[in-house]
Structures are given as C-alpha cells and as structure tokens.
C-alpha positions in Angstrom: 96.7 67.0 160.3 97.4 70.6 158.7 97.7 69.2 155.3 93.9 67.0 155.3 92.7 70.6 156.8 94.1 72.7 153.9 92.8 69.9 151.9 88.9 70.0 153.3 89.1 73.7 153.1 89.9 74.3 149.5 87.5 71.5 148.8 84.9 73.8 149.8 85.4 77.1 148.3 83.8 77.9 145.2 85.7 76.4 141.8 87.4 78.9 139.9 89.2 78.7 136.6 91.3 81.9 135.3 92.7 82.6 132.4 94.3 86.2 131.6 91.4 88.5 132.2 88.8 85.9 132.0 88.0 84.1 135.4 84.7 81.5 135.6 82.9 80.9 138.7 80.6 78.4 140.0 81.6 75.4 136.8 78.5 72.7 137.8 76.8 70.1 135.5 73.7 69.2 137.4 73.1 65.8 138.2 71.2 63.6 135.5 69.0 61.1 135.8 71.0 57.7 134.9 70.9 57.0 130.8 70.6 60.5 130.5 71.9 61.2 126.8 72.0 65.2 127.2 73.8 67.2 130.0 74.2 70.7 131.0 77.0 72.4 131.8 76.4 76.4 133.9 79.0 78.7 135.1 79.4 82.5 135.0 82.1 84.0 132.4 83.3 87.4 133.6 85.9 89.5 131.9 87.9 92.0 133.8 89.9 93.6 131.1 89.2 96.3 128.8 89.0 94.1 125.2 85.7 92.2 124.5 85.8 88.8 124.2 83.6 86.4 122.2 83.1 83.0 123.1 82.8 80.7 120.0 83.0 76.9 121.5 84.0 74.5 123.5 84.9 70.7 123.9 84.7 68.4 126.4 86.4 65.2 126.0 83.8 63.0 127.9 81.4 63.9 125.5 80.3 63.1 121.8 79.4 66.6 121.3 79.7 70.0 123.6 77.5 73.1 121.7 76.6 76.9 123.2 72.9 77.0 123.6 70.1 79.1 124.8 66.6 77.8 126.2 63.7 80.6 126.4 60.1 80.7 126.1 58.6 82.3 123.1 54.3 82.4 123.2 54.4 79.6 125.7 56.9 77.8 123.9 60.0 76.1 125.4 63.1 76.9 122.4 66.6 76.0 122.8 68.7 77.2 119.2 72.5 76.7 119.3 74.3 79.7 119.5 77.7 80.4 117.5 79.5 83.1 119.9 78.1 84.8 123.1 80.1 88.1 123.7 81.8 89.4 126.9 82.2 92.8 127.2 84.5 94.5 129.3 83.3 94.4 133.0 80.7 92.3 132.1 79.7 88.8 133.5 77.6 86.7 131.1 75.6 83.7 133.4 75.5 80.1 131.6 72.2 78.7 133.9 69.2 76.4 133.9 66.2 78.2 130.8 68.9 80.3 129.6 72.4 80.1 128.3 74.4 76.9 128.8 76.7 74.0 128.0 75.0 71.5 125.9 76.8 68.2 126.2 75.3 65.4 124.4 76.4 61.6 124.5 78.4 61.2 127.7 81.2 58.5 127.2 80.2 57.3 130.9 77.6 58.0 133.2 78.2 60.4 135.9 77.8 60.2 139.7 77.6 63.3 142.0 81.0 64.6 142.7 82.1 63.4 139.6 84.7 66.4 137.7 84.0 67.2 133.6 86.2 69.0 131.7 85.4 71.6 129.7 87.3 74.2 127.1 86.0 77.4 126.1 87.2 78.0 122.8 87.8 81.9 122.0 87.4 84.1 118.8 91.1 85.6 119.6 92.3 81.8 119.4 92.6 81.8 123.4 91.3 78.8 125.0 90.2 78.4 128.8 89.8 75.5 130.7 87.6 74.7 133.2 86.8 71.8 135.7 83.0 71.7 136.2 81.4 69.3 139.3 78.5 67.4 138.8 76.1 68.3 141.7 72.4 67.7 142.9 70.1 70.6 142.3 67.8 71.8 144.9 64.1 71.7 143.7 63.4 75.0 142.9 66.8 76.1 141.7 67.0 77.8 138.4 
C-alpha cells in the first residue's frame, strides 16, 4: 500500500531532469492531432551556476529530425527560423513555449497517445549533454 502511494505521488509532481548546474522543468510535448508529421517539445532550461551555457542541439530518437526553433510574429506574420544555440546565462531561465522558443520534432517514428514519454537530449556547446523525459499532454484551450 505505501509503495503504490509513493508511486501516485511522484507521478504527480512536476518532471524534472538535472544535470550539473542545469535543471529543466515542466518537459511536455503537447498532444497532436493523429498523422501529425511535426511536434513540439516546451520546457524551461535554468542554469544555476556561474558559467554560461549555450545550447546547440538536441536529438530525440523517436523522431526523424529534432531542431531549436523560434515562432514570432513580424508585420502580422507568423515566422518560425531554426535557431543554432540559444544561450543561458548564469541565473537565468530561458522558457521553450507555444509562439516562441521550442523543440521542433519532425517525422515521429509512431504516433503518440497522451501520457505517452519522449526522449529528448540537449546537446551543449561545452560537449555536455542532458537528458530529458518530456510527457505528451492535452493543452487547455487558451494555453500558450
């Protein structure tokens, strides 16, 4: 009985991956529509030491291809461009969300179902890598 409570209680607390002074919170991919051929992935980065840090990939192995992009408007018009490093600077959190910054992950090897877990490795420019577990979940209409 303690051991299925323990297990229901860490199933609800936030997912958190760590890796020296890097931690990321909140690793979703939002729920596609089924075919979908792109998927997002959104978390938030921080660092909590005193070097910067400079995100320059990542991979995720149920995927054809994983890129670092950024969606904005420009004169009314919707732009995503692929980005080739987004910096962390010390004491900084850097947000990876829905019209901004995210995970593009093209080409899913399968479809996914809510609750379903995707992989993900941050690749860094000091040859550190980080990985992360993100959960695919339902968005509420008028998230961001």
């Amino acid at each position: 009985m303690k051991r299925s409570l323990l297990a229901l209680a860490l199933s609800v607390l936030p997912a958190l991956a760590a890796a020296g002074d890097l931690t990321v919170d909140h690793p979703m991919v939002p729920l596609a529509p089924p075919g979908s051929m792109a998927h997002a992935a959104f978390f938030t980065i921080t660092n909590t030491g005193d070097t910067p840090r400079s995100l320059i990939g990542v991979t995720a192995p149920g995927y054809h291809m994983a890129h670092i992009h950024r969606s904005e408007e420009i004169n009314g018009v919707a732009t995503m461009q692929a980005m080739h490093q987004v910096d962390i600077a010390p004491g900084q959190s850097v947000t990876f969300e829905h019209g901004g910054l995210h995970i593009m992950l093209m080409h899913p090897a399968a479809p996914l179902a809510e609750g379903a877990e995707v992989p993900l490795e941050l690749k860094f420019a000091n040859g550190e890598t980080l990985s992360v577990t993100a959960t695919v979940m339902r968005m509420m209409h008028g998230s961001s």
